[in-house]
N, C-alpha and C positions, 0 to 999 in steps of 0.2 A: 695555150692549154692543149694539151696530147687527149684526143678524144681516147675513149674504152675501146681498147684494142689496136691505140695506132699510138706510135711513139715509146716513150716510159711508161706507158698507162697497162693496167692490167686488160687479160682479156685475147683471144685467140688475134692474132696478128692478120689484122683487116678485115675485122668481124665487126659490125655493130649493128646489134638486134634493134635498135631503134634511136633514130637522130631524137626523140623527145628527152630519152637519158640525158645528152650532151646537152642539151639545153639547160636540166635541171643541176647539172653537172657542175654547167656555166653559172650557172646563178650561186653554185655554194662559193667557187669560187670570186665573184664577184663581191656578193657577203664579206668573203676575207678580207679584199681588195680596199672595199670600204670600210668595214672596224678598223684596220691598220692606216687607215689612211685620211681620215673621218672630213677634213676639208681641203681635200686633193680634186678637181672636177676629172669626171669619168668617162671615159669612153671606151668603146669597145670597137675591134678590126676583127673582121672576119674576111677569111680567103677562099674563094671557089666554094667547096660546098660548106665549109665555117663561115663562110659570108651569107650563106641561105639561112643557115642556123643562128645566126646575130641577127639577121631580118626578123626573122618569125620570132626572137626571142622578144624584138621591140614593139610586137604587134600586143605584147601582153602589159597592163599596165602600171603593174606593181615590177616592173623593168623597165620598161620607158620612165618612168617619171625619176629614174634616179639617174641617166643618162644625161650629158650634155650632147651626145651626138654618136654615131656610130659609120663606121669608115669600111665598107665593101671594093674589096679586091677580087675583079673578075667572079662575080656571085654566079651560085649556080641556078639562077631564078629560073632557069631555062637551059638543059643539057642533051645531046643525045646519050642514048643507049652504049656504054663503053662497046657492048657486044651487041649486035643487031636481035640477036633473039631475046634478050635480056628481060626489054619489055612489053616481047609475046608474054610470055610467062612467069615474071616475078613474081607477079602479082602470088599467084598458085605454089612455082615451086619455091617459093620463101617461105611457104611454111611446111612445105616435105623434106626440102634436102635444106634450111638456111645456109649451112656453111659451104655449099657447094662451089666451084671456082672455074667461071667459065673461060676453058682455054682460047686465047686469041686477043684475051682482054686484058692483055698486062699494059701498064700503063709508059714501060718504057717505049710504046709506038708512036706515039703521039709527039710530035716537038711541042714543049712547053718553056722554052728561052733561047734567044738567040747568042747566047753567051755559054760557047761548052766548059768553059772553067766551071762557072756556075752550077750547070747542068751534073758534071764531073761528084762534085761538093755534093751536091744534093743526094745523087744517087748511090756514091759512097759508103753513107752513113747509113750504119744497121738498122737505125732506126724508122727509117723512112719506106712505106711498104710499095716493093714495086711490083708482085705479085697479080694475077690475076684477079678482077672483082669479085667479091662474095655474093652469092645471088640475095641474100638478103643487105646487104649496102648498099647493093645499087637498086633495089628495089623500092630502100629508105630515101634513097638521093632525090631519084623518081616522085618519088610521093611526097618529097619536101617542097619540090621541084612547082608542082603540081598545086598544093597548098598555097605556094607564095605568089602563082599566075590569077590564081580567085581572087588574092586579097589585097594585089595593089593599091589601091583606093583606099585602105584601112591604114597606111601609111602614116605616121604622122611626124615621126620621131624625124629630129634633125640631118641627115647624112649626106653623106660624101660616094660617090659608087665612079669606078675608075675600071678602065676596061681597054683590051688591044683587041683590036679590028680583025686582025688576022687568027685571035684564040679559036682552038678546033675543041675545047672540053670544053667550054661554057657559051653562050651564047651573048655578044654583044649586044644584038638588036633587043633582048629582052632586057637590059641594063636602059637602055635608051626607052624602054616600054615603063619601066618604074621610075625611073625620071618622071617622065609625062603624066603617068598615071597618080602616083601618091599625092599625098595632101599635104605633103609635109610642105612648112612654109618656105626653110630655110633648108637647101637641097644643091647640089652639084654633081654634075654630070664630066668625066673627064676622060673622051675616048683617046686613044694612043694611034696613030695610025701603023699598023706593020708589026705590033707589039703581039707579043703570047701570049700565053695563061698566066703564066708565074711573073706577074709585075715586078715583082721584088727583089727577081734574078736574071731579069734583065739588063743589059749593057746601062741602061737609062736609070737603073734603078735610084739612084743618088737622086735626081732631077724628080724622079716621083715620090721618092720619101718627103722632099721639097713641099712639092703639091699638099701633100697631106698634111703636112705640121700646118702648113700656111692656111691652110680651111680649118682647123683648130682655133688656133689662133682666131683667125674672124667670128669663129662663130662663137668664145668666149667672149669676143668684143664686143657683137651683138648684144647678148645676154645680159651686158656688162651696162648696156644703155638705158 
């Protein structure tokens, strides 16, 4: 799903007044998912800050309870600041200047795979914003960020959360912090060693697609028992 403002989705190109939209966004979406699909079992993949946004979305219960599981790719339960002053002041100027774009914070600095074909591919496409952060996005990320560190514990829903050691946009140690912490019963932890941000455009990627069907799999088999 292309959140508001990123992708084919309407909306100033890296603008999102607020991650709770995408959620509700998510959920029309999902609606769809299931009237067309009525006994298909459900899950949901979220990546970097889509994988914070499928967390919080599972913490609600009229979403959890129609989930068989949900699969986090490098979540941003825990991020720095794209820009160091970012989070002096989003909090404030997110709501004088929202759309303002702090230079220094494009995201082509950061390596996010070790694989430039990949890399190449991704940043190609028009669609993909490489632009400097919006002081309100990153203030949203921040704050989503922030939400999902209080509420570990409230965990319950079945997941999978997969992560590289060496990511500099999200933070691993906090993947291994919701591990430990949630309550969920049936739960998987699956660090990469040397691995980016972008699992999925990694050299390995085939080998972690792997990973993930097969925690599927199990955890329909569980359920199945």
């Amino acid at each position: 799903m292309d959140w508001i403002g990123h992708g084919g989705s309407d909306g100033l190109h890296g603008y999102v007044p607020s991650l709770d939209y995408v959620i509700e966004d998510m959920e029309v979406l999902l609606d769809k998912i299931m009237l067309e699909n009525p006994d298909v079992p459900c899950f949901l993949l979220g990546h970097s800050t889509g994988g914070a946004v499928v967390l919080k979305a599972s913490l609600y219960a009229h979403i959890r309870t129609r989930l068989e599981g949900i699969i986090l790719t490098s979540p941003a339960v825990r991020v720095k600041p794209a820009h160091p002053i970012v989070g002096a002041v989003a909090p404030i100027f997110s709501l004088i200047a929202p759309k303002f774009q702090f230079k220094g914070a494009n995201k082509r600095g950061i390596p996010v795979s070790r694989d430039p074909a990949a890399l190449l591919a991704k940043y190609s496409d028009p669609l993909v914003y490489t632009g400097p952060i919006r002081v309100r996005t990153g203030h949203e990320i921040l704050r989503i960020s922030s939400y999902l560190l209080h509420n570990l514990k409230k965990v319950t829903v079945p997941f999978m959360v997969l992560h590289g050691t060496a990511d500099r946009v999200t933070d691993p140690l906090a993947s291994q912090e919701l591990y430990t912490e949630a309550a969920s019963r049936h739960k998987d932890l699956r660090l990469y060693e040397g691995f980016l941000h972008d699992l999925l455009f990694e050299p390995e990627r085939d080998e972690i697609a792997a990973d993930i069907i097969g925690w599927m799999d199990r955890t329909l088999g569980l359920q199945a028992v």
